[in-house]
PDB file of N, CA, C and O in Angstrom:
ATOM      1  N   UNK A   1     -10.108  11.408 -14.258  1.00  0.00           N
ATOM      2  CA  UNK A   1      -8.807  10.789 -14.374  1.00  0.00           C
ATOM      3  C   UNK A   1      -7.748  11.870 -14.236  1.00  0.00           C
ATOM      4  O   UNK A   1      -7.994  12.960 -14.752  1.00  0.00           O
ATOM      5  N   UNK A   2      -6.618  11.693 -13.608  1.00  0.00           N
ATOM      6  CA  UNK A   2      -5.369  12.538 -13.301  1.00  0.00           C
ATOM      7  C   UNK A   2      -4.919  12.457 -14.411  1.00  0.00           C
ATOM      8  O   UNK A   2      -4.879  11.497 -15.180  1.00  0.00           O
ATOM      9  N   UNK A   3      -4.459  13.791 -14.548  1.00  0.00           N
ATOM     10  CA  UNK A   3      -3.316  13.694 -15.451  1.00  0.00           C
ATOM     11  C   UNK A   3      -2.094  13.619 -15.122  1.00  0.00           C
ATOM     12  O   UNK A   3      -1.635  14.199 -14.138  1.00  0.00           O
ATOM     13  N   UNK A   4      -1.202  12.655 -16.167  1.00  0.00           N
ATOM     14  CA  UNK A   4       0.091  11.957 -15.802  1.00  0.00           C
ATOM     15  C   UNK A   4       1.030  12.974 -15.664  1.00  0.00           C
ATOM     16  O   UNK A   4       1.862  12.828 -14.769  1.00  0.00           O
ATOM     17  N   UNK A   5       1.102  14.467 -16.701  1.00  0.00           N
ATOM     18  CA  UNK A   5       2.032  15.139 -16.620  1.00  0.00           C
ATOM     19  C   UNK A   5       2.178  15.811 -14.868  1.00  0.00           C
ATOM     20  O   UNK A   5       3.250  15.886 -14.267  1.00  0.00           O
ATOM     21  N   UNK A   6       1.056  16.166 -14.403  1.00  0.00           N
ATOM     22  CA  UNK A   6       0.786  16.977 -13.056  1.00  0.00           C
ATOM     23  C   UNK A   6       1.417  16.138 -12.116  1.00  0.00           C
ATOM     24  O   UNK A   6       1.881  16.733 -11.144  1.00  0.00           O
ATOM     25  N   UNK A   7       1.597  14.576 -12.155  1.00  0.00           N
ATOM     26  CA  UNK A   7       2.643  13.690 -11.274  1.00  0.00           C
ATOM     27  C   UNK A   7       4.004  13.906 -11.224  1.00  0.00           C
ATOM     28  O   UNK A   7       4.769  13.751 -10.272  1.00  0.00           O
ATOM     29  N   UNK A   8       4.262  14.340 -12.527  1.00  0.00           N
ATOM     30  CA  UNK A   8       6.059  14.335 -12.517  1.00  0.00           C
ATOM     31  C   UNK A   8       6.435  15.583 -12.421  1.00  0.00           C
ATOM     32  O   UNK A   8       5.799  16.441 -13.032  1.00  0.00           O
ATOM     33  N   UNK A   9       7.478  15.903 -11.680  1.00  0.00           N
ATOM     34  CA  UNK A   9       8.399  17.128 -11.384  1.00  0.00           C
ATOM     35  C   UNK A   9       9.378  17.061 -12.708  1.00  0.00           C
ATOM     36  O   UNK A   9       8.922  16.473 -13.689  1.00  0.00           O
ATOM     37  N   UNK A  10      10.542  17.564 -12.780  1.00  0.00           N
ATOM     38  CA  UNK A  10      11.855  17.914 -13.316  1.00  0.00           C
ATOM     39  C   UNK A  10      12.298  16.336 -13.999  1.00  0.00           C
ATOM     40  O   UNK A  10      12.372  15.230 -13.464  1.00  0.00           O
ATOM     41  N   UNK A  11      12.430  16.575 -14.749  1.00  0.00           N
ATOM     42  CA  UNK A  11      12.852  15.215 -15.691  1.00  0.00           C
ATOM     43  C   UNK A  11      12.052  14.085 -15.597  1.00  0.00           C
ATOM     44  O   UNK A  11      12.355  12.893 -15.648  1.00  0.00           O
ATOM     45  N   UNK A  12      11.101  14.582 -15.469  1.00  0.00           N
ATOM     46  CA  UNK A  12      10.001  13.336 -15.530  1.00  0.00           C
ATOM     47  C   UNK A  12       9.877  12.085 -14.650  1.00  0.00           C
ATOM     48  O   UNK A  12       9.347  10.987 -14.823  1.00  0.00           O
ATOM     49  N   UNK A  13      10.688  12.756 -13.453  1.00  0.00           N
ATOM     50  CA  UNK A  13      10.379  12.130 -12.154  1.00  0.00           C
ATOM     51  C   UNK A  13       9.028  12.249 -11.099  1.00  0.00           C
ATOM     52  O   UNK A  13       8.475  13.296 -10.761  1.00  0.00           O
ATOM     53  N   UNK A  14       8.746  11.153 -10.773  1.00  0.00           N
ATOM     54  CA  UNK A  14       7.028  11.077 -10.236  1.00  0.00           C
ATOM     55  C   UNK A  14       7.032  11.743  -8.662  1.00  0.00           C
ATOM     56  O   UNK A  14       7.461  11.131  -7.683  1.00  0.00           O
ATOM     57  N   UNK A  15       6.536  12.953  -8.628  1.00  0.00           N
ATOM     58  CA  UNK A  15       6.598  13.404  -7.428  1.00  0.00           C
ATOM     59  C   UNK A  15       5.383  12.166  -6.446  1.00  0.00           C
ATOM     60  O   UNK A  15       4.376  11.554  -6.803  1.00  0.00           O
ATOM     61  N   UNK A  16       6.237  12.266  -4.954  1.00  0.00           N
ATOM     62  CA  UNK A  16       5.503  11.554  -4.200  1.00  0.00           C
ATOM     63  C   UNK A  16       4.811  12.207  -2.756  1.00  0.00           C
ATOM     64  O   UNK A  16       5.251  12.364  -1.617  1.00  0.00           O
ATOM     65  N   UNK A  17       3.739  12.446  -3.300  1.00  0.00           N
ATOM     66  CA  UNK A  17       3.362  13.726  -2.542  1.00  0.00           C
ATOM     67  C   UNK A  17       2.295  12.873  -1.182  1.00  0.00           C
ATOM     68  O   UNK A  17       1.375  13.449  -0.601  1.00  0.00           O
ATOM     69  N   UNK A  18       2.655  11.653  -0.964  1.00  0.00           N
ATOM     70  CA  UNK A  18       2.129  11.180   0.383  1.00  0.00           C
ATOM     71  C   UNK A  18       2.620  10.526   1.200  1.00  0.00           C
ATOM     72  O   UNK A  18       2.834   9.338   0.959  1.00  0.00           O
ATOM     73  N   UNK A  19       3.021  11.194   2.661  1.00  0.00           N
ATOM     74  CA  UNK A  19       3.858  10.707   3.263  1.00  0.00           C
ATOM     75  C   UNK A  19       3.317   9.705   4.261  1.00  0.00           C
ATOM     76  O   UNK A  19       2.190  10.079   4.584  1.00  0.00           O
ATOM     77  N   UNK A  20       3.622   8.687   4.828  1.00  0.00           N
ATOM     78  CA  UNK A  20       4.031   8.146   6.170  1.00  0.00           C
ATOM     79  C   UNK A  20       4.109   8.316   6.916  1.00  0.00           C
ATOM     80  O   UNK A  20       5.292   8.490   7.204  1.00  0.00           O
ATOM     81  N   UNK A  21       3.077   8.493   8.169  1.00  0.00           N
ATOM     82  CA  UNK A  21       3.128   9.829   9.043  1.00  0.00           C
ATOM     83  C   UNK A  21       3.373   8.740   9.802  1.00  0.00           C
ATOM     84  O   UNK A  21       2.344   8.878  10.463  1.00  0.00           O
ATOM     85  N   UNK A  22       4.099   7.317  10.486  1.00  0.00           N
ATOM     86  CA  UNK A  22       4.512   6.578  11.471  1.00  0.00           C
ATOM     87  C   UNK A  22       5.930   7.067  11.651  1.00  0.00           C
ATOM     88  O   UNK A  22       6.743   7.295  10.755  1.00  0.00           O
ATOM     89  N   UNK A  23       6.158   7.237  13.468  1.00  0.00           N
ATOM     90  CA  UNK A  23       7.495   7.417  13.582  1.00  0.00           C
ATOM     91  C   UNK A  23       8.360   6.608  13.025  1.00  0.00           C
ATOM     92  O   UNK A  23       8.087   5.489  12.592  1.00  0.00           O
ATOM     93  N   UNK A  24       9.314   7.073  13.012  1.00  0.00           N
ATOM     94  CA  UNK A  24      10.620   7.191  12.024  1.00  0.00           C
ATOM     95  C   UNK A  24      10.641   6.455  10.658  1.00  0.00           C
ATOM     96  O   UNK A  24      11.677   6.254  10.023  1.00  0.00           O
ATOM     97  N   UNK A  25       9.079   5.972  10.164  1.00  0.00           N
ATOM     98  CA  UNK A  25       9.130   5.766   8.753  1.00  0.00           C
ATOM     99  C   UNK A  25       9.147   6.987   7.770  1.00  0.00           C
ATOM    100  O   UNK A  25       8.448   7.977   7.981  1.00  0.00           O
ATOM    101  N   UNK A  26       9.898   6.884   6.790  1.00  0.00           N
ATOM    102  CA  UNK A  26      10.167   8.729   5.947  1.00  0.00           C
ATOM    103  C   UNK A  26       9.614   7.686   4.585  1.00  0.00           C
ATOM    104  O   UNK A  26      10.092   7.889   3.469  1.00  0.00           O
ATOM    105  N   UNK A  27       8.999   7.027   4.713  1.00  0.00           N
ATOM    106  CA  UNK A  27       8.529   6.287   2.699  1.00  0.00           C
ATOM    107  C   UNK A  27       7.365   7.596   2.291  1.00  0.00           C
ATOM    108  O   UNK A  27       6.408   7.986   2.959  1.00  0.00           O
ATOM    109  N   UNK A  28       7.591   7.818   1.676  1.00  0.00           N
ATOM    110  CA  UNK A  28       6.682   8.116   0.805  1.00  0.00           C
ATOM    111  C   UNK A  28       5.924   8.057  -0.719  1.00  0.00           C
ATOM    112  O   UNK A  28       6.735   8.158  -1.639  1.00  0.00           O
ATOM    113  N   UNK A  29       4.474   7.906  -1.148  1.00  0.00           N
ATOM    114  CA  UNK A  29       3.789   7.151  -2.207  1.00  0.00           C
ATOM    115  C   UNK A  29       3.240   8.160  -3.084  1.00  0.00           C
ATOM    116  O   UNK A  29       3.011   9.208  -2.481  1.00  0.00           O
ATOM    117  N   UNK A  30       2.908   8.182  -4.521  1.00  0.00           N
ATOM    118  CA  UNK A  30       2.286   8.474  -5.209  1.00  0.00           C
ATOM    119  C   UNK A  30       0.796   8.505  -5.311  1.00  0.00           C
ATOM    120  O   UNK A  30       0.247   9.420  -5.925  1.00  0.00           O
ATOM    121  N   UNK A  31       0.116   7.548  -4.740  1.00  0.00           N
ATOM    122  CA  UNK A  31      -1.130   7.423  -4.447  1.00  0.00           C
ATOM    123  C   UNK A  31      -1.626   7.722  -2.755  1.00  0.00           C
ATOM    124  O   UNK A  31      -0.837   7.889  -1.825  1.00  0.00           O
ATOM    125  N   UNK A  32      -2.931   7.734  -2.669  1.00  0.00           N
ATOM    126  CA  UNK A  32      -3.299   7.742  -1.205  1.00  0.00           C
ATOM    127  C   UNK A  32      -3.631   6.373  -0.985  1.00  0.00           C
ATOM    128  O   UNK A  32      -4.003   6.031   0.138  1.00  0.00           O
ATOM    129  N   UNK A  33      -3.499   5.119  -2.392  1.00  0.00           N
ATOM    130  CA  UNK A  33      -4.099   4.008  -2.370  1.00  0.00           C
ATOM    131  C   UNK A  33      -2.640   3.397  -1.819  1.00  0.00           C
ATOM    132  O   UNK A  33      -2.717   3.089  -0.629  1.00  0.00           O
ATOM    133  N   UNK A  34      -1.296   3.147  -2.433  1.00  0.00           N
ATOM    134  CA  UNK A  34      -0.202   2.984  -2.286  1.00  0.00           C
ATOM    135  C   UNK A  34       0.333   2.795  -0.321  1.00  0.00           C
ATOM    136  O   UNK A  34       0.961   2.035   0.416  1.00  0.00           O
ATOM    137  N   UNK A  35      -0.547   4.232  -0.282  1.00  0.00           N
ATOM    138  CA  UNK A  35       0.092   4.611   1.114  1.00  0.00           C
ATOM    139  C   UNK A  35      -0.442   3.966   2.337  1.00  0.00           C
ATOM    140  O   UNK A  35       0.157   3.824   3.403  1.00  0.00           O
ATOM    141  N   UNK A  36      -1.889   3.521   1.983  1.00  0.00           N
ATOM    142  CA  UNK A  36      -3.348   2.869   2.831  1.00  0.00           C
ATOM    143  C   UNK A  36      -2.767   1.286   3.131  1.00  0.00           C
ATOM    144  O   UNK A  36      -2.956   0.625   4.153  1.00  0.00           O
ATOM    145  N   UNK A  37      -2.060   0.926   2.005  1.00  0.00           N
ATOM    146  CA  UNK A  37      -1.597  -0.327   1.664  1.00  0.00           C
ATOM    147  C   UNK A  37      -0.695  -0.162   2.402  1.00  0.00           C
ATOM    148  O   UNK A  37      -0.615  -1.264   2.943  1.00  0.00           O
ATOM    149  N   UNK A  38       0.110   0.487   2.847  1.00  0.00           N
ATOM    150  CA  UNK A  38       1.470   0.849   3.341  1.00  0.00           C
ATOM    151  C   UNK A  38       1.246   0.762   5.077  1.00  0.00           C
ATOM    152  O   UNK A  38       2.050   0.217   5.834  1.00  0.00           O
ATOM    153  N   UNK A  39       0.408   1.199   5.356  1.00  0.00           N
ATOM    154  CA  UNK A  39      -0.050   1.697   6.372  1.00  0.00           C
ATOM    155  C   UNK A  39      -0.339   0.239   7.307  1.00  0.00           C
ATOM    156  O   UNK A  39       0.069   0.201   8.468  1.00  0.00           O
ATOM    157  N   UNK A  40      -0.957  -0.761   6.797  1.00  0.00           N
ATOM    158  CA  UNK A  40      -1.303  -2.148   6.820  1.00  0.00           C
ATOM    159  C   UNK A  40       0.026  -2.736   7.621  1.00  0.00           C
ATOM    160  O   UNK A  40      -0.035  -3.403   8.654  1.00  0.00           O
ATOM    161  N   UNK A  41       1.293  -2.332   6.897  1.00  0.00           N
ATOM    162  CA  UNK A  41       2.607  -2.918   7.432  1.00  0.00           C
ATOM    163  C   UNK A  41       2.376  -2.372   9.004  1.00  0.00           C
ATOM    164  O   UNK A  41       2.457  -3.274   9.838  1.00  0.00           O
ATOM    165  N   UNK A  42       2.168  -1.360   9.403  1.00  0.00           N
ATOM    166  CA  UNK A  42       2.559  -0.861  10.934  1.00  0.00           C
ATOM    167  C   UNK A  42       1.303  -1.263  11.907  1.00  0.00           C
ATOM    168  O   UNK A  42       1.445  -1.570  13.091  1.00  0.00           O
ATOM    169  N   UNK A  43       0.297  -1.221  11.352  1.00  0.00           N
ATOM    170  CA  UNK A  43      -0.831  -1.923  11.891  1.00  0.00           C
ATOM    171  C   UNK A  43      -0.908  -3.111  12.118  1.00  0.00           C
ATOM    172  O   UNK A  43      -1.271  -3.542  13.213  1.00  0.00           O
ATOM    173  N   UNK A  44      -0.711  -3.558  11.520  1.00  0.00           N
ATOM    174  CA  UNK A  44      -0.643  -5.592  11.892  1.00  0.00           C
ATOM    175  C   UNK A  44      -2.209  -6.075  10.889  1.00  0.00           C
ATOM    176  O   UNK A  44      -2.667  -7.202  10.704  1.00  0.00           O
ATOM    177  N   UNK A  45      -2.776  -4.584  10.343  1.00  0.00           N
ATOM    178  CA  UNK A  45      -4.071  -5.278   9.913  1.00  0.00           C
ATOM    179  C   UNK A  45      -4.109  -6.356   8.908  1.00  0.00           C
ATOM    180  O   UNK A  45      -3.368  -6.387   7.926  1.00  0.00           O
ATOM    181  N   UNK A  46      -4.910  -7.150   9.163  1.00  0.00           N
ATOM    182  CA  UNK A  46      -4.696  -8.433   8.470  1.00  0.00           C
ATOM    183  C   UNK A  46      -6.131  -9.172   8.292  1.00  0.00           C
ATOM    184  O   UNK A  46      -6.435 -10.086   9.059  1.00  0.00           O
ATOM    185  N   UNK A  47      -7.022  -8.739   7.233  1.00  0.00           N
ATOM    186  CA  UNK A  47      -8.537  -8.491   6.622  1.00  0.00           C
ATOM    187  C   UNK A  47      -8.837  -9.641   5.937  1.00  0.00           C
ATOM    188  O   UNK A  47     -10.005  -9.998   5.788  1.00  0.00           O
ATOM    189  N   UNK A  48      -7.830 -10.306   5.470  1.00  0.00           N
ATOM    190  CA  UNK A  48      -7.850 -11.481   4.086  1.00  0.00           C
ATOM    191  C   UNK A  48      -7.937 -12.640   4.828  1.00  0.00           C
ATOM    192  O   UNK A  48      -6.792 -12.760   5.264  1.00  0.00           O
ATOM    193  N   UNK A  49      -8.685 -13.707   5.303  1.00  0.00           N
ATOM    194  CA  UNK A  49      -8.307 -14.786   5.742  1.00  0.00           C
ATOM    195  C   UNK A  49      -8.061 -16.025   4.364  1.00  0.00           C
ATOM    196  O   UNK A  49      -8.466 -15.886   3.210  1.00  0.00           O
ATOM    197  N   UNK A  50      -7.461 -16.939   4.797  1.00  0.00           N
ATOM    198  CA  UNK A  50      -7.259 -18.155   3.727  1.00  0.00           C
ATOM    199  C   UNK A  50      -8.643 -18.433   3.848  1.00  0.00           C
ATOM    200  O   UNK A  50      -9.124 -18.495   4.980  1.00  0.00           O
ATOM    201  N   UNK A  51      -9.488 -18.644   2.663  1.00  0.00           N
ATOM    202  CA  UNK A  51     -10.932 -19.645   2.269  1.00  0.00           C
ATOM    203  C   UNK A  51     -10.946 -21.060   2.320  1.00  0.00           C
ATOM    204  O   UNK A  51     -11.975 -21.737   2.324  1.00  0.00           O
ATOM    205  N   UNK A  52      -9.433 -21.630   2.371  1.00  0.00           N
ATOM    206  CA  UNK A  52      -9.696 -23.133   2.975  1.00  0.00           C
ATOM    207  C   UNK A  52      -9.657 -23.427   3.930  1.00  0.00           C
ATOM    208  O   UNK A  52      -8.727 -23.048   4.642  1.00  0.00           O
ATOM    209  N   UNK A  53     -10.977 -24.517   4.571  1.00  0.00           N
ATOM    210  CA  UNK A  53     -11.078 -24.928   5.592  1.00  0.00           C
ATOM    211  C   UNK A  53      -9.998 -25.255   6.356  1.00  0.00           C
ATOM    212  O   UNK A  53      -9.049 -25.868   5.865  1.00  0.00           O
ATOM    213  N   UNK A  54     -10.035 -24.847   7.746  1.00  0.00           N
ATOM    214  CA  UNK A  54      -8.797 -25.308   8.460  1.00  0.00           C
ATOM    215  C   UNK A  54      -7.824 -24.541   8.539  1.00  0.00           C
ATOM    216  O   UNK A  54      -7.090 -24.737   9.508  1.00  0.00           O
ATOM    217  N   UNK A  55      -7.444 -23.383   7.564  1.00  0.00           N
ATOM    218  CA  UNK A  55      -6.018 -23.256   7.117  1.00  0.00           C
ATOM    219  C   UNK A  55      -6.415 -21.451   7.771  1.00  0.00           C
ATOM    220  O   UNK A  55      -7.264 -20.651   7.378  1.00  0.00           O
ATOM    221  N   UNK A  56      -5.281 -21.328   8.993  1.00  0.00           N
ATOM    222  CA  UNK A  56      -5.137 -19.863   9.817  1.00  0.00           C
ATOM    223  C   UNK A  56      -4.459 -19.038   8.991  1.00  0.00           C
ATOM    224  O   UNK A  56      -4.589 -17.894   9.426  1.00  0.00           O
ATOM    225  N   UNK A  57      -3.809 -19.056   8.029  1.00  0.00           N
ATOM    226  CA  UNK A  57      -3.763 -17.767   7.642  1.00  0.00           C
ATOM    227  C   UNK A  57      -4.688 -16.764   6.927  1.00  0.00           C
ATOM    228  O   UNK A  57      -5.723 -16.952   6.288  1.00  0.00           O
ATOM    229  N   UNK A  58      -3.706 -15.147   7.356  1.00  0.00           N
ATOM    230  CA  UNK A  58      -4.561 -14.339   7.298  1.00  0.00           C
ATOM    231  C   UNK A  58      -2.905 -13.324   6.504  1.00  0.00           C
ATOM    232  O   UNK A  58      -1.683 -13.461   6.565  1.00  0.00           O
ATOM    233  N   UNK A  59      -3.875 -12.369   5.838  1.00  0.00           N
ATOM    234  CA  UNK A  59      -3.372 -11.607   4.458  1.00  0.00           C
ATOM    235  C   UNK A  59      -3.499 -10.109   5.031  1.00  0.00           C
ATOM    236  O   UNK A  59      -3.621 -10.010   6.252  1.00  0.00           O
ATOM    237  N   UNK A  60      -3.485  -9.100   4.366  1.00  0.00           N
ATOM    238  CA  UNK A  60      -3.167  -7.742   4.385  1.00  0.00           C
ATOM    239  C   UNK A  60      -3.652  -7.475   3.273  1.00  0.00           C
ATOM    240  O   UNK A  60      -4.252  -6.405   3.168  1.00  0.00           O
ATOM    241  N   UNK A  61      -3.579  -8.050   2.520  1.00  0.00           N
ATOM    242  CA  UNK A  61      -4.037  -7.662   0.699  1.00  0.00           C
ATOM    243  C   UNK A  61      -4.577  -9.503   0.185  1.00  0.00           C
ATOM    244  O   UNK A  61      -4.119 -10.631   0.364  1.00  0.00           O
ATOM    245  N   UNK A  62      -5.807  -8.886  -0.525  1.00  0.00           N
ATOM    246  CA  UNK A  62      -6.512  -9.770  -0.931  1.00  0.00           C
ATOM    247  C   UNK A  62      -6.123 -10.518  -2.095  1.00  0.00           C
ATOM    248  O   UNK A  62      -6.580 -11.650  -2.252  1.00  0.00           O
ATOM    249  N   UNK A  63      -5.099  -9.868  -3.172  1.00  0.00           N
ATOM    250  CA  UNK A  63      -4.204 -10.617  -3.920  1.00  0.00           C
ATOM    251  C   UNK A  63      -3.283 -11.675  -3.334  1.00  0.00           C
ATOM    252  O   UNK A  63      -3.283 -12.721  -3.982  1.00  0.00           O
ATOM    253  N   UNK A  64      -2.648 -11.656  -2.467  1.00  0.00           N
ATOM    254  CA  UNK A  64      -1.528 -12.325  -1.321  1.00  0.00           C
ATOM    255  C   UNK A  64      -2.470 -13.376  -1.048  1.00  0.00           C
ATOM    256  O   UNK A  64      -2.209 -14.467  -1.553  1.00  0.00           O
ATOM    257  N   UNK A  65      -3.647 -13.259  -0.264  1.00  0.00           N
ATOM    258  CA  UNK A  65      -4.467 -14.092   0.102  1.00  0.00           C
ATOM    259  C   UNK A  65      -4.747 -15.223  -0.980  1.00  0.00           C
ATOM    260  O   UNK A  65      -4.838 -16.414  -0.684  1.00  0.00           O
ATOM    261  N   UNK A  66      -4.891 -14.640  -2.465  1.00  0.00           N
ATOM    262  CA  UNK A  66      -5.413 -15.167  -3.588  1.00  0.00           C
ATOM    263  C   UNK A  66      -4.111 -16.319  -3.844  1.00  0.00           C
ATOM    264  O   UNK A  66      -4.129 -17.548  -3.900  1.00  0.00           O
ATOM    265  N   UNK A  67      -3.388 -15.671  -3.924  1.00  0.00           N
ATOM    266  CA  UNK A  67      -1.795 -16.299  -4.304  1.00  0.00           C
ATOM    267  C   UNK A  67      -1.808 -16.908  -3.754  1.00  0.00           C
ATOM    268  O   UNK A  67      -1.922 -17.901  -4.473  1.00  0.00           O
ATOM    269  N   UNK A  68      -1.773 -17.279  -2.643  1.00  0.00           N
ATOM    270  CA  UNK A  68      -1.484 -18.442  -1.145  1.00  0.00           C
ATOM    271  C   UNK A  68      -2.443 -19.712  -1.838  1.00  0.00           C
ATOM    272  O   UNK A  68      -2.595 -20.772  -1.232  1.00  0.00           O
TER     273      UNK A  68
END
């Protein structure tokens, strides 16, 4: 497990030490999990389909999918 102090810089702000390497996106995340998720937006990937019959949509994140 990380420790929480080694995240924050100067006043207990959360350094975000992973960047966005898509042109001209500058976001950057705290996690490499955050950023994977992030990454999904420029890709179009879309992994989650709806489980009811019939029904075309498709998700990015399997919570979203759940929610729907």
């Amino acid at each position: 497990m990380s420790d929480p102090a080694s995240d924050t810089g100067l006043a207990g702000v959360v350094k975000r030490k992973y960047s966005c390497t898509h042109p001209g996106c500058h976001k950057c995340f705290t996690t490499s999990g955050h950023l994977a998720r992030h990454n999904r937006i420029h890709t179009g990937e879309r992994n989650f389909s709806c489980l009811l019959e019939g029904c075309p949509s498709k998700f990015s994140r399997q919570d979203n999918m759940m929610q729907h």
